[in-house]
Structures are given as C-alpha cells and as structure tokens.
C-alpha positions in Angstrom: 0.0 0.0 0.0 1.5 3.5 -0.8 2.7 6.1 1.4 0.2 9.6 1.5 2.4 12.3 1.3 0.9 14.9 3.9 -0.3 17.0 1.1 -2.3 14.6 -0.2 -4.1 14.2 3.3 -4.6 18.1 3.2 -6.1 18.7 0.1 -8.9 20.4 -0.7 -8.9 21.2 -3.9 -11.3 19.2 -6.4 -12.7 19.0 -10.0 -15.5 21.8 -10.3 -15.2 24.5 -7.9 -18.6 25.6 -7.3 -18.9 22.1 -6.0 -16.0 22.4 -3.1 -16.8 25.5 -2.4 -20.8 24.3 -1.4 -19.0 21.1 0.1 -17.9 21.2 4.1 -17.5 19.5 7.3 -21.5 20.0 8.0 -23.9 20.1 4.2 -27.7 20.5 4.9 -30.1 18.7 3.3 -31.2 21.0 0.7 -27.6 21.6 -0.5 -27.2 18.2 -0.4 -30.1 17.7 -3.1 -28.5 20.3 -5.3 -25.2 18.7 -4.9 -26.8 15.2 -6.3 -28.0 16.3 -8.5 -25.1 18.0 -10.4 -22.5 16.3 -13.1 -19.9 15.9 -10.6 -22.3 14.7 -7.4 -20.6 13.4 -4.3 -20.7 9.7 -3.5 -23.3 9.3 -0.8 -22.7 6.5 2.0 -26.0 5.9 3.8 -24.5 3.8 6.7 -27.6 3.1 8.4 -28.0 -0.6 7.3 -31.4 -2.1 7.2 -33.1 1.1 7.2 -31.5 1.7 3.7 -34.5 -0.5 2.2 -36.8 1.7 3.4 -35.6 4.6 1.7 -32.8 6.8 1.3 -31.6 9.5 -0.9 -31.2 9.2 -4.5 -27.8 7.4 -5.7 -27.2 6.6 -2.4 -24.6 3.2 -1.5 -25.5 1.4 1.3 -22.9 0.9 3.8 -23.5 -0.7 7.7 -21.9 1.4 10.1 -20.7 -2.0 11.0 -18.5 -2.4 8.2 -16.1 0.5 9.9 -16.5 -1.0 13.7 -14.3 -3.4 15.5 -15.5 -6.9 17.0 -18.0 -7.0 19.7 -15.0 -7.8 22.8 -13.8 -4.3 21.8 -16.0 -2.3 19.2 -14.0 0.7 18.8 -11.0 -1.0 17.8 -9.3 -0.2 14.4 -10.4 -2.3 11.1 -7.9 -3.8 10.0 -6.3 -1.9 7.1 -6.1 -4.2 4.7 -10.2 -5.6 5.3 -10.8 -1.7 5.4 -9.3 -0.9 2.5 -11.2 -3.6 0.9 -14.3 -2.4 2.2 -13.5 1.2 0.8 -12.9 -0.7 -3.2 -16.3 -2.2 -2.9 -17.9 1.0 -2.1 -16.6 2.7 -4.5 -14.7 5.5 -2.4 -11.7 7.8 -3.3 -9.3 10.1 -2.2 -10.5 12.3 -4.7 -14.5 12.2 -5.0 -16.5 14.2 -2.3 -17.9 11.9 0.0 -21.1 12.7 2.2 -21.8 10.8 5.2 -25.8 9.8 6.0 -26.9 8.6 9.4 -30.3 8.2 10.9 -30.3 11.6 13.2 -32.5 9.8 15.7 -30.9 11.8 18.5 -27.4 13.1 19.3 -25.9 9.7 20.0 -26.8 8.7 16.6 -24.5 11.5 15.0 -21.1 9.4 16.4 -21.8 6.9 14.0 -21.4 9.7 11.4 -18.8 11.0 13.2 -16.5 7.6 13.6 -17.4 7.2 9.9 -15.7 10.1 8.4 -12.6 9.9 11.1 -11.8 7.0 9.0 -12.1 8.1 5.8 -10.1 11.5 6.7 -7.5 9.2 7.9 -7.8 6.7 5.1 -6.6 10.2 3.0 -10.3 10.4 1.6 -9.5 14.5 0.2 -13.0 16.1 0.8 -15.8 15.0 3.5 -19.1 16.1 4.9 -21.8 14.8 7.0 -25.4 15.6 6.4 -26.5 17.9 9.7 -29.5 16.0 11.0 -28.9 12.8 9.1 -32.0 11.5 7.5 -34.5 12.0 9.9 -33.8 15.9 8.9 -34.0 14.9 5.4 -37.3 13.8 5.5 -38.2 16.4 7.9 -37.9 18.9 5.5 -40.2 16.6 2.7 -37.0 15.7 0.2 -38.0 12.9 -2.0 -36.8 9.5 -1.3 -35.7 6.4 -3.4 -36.1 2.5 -2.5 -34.2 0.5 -4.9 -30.6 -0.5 -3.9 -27.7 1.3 -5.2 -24.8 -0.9 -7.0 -21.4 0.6 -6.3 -19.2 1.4 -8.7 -15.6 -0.9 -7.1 -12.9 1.7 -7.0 -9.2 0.5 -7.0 -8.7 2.9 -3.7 -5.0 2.4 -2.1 -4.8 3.4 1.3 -2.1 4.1 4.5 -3.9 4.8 7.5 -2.6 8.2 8.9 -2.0 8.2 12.9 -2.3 11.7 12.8 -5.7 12.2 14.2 -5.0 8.8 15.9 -4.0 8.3 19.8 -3.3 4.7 20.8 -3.5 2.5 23.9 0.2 3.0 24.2 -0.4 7.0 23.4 -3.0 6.7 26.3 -0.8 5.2 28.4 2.3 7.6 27.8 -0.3 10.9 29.0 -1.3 8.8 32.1 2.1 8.2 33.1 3.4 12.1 32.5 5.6 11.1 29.7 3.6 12.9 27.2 1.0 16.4 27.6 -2.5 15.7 26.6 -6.1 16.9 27.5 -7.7 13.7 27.7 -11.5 14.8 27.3 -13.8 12.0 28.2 -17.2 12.2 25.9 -19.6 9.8 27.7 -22.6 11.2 29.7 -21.4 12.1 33.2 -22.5 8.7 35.1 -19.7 6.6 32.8 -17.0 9.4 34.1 -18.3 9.0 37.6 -18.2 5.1 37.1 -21.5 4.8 38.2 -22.4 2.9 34.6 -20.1 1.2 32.2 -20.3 -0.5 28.8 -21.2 -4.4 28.7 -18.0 -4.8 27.3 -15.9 -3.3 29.6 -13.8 -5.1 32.7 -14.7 -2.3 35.1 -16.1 1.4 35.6 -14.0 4.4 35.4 -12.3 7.0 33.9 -9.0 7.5 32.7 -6.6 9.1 35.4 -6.5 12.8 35.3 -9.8 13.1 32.3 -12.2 15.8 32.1 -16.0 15.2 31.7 -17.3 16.9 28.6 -20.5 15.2 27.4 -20.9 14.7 23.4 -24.2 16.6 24.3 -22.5 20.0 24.6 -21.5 20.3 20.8 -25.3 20.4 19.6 -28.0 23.7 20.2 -30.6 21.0 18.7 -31.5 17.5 19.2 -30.1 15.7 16.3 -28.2 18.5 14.5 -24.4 19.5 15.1 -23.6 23.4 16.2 -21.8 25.2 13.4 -18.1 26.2 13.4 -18.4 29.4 14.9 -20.5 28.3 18.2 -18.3 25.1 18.5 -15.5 27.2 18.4 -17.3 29.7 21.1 -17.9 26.1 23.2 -14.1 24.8 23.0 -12.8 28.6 24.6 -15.2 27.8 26.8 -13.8 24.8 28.2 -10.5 26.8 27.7 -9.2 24.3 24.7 -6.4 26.2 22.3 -6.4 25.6 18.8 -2.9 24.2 19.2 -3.6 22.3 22.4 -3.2 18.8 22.2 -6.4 17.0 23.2 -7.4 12.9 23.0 -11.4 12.3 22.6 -12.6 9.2 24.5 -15.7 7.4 25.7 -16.6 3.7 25.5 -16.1 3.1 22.2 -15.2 5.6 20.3 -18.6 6.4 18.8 -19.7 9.8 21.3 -15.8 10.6 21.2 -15.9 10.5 17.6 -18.7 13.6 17.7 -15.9 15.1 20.4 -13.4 14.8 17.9 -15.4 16.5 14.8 -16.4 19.1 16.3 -13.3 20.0 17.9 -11.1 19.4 15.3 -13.7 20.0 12.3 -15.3 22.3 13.6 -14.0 24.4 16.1 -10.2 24.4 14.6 -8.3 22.6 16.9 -5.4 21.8 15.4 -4.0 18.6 17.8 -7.6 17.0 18.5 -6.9 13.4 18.0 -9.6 10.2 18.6 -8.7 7.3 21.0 -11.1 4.9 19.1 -10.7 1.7 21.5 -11.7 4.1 24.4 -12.9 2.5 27.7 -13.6 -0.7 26.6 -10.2 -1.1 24.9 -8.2 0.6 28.0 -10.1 -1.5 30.8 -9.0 -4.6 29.2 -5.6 -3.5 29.4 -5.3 -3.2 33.0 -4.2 0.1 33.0 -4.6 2.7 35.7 -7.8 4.1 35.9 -10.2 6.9 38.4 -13.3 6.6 39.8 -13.5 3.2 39.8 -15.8 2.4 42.9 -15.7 -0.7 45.0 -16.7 -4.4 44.6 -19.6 -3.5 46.7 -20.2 -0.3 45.3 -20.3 -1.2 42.0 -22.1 -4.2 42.7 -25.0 -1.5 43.4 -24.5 0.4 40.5 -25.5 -2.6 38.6 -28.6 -3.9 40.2 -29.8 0.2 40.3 -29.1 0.3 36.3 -31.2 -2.8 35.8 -34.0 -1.8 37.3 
C-alpha cells in the first residue's frame, strides 16, 4: 500500500469549484439535493444498514456502520487496514471524490456513528468529506423525495495508508497517564460513565481515565439531532479553555460519542492537535491500565442492580 504524502491528506482542492466550495464539514439537506443532482455529485454512504430499504436519498450506496466497527469484545477497535481498504474498493470511495456521510439523526448519539465514519475516511486520505446535519431524519423532515431501490457501487481500485495523525493509541494513552507525554484527555460519555456509576457491557470495570475531564458529546449540539456550526463550536471549545494548538485525546466507551468530540473539535471548532482514542474505555479497561473513579466491589455491585432496574 503507498505512502500519502501529507499533502495529499490536506487537500482540498477538487474537479469543479462551485462544488468544493458548497461542500464542508456539515452540508444541509437542501444543499445536499443540489449537490446530487449535479454532473460531478458526491458519493453518498448511507450507513444506516437495514433502514436503507426503506428509503434513502437518491444514488445513495448502502454501507452498515458495522463495516467500519471493531468486534464485539472491543468495538471501537481499528479495522484492519487491509479488510478496510477492501471495504473502501467495494464501495466505491476515493481520495479524490466528495464523499457525504448519511446517518439516521435519531438523537445526538446517533450522530457518532457519522462521526467515527468520516474519522476514517479522513484518515484513510479520503480529500474532501461532509456529514449531512441532521442525518435522514432531517431529510425527510424537511419533505425531500426518497428512493427505494438498492444502489450498485461502482468498485474503485482505492489504495490506502492509514494516517496516525488524528489517531491516539492505547500505548499514546498510556504515555499521557504516566506524565511522559502532555494531553487533555476529554472524556465524551454522559457524566454517570465518568463517575463510574455505569459502564459499557464490554468493559472489565467502571471508570475513567486518570486525570480526564468530563465533557459530554451533548454540549457540541444547540438541537437535538443536529451538530452546532463552526463558529458556536469554536465559542464552546474557549469555553472549556481548549487552544487551537492544544493537544487533546477524545474518548468514551467506544469511540462512537468521542468520535462527535473529535469533529467538532477538530472540524469544527479548529483545533489543530484534536486526536480520537477509538478503543476508548472498553479497549483501555481490558488492558489493566490505571484508571479513576472506579468504585468498590460493593459499590459497583450497586451500580449494577440500580441500572437494571
């Protein structure tokens, strides 16, 4: 597989203007429908799996969230670059082409998926990426026509080299916990997984990693299912007194809410060193590593029977 040279990572610049200049982080639906329908329209991923029969937007290729996700002992873990680069060929994707990203927009949980989805193609080198803003339940919201019958990709022969640069490993993780690198580590979960009063199923224990801050996925969006724009995002991250050239680490369970963390920190709000920690909780309980607010047998004993009820 080649080597991206950093410039090819960076790029911007695409075949018909008008189009990249319409074509960002965030694309509403109604710039979306323009954008489909013009000569050079961007491949659309609908990655909401079965609800892709249902129907979806026009020329849109069906492809699972799944397909980007890691087994279920640790979800948030990496695909496997060659089985990812596979997956990208049979979907047609590459570095050049405008991709757009379509989830569900159920609620704001549902954007991560989005999120996680166009972390790796960034770091695949895909050039130009956006997300539709409200996914498809905004879409339909707003009374844009719909299509039922499945989509046949068009294989690409995509070559890809995963880029670490937006990327923080376990052993990354484990160099900020032990002072031997400087890191905001910015956990994205709801507040009762920082306190340890929940965890995921697939996670050995409860807890946080050592010296985290709790900023909730939640803060990043002024509606239910649709992401702040770059200007309020980048109001949100002074707030919490992040520098554009800080370096921070988005985490949470598996990756999925830290993915949102990560987009609109680094996507959004300009943060130039925001990088994803994609096995997350899950991934860094297993370890054994050093963790906080872990509570005791007993306690967390508790936890569990009151979150099962």
């Amino acid at each position: 597989m080649r080597t991206l040279a950093l410039s090819a990572l960076a790029a911007i610049c695409i075949s018909g203007t008008a189009q990249a200049a319409d074509f960002g982080p965030l694309v509403e639906p109604a710039q979306l429908q323009t954008l489909t329908s013009g000569a050079d329209a961007p491949l659309v991923l609908d990655i909401r799996g079965e609800a892709y029969g249902q129907g979806h937007i026009a020329g849109a290729i069906s492809a699972p969230y799944d397909s980007f996700r890691g087994p279920a002992e640790n979800p948030g873990a990496l695909v496997p670059e060659d089985k990812l680069e596979a997956t990208l060929r049979e979907l047609g994707v590459t570095l050049e082409r405008p991709v757009v990203i379509v989830h569900q927009g159920e609620d704001n949980s549902d954007f991560g998926s989005a999120a996680r989805v166009y972390w790796t193609l960034k770091s695949s080198g895909v050039s130009h990426l956006s997300i539709l803003n409200g996914g498809m339940g905004e879409w339909a919201a707003q009374g844009l026509p719909l299509e039922t019958k499945a989509n046949a990709p068009v294989p690409s022969d995509v070559d890809i080299t995963f880029s670490h640069r937006w990327l923080a490993t376990t052993d990354d993780i484990a160099a900020v916990v032990n002072g031997q690198q400087q890191a905001r580590l910015i956990d994205a979960r709801p507040e009762p997984f920082f306190k340890g009063e929940k965890a995921h199923t697939a996670a050995s224990k409860p807890g946080t990693l050592p010296g985290a801050e709790s900023v909730s996925h939640a803060v990043w969006f002024n509606d239910p299912t649709k992401v702040m724009d770059a200007p309020s995002a980048a109001e949100v991250a002074a707030k919490l007194g992040i520098g554009k050239q800080e370096p921070v680490v988005a985490f949470c369970n598996t990756g999925h809410w830290a993915a949102t963390e990560w987009f609109a920190l680094s996507e959004l709000a300009g943060v130039e060193d925001a990088k994803l920690y994609p096995d997350s909780m899950v991934g860094w309980s297993q370890t054994g590593g050093q963790m906080e607010n872990t509570p005791g047998l007993m306690q967390n004993l508790m936890n569990q029977i009151k979150g099962s009820n």
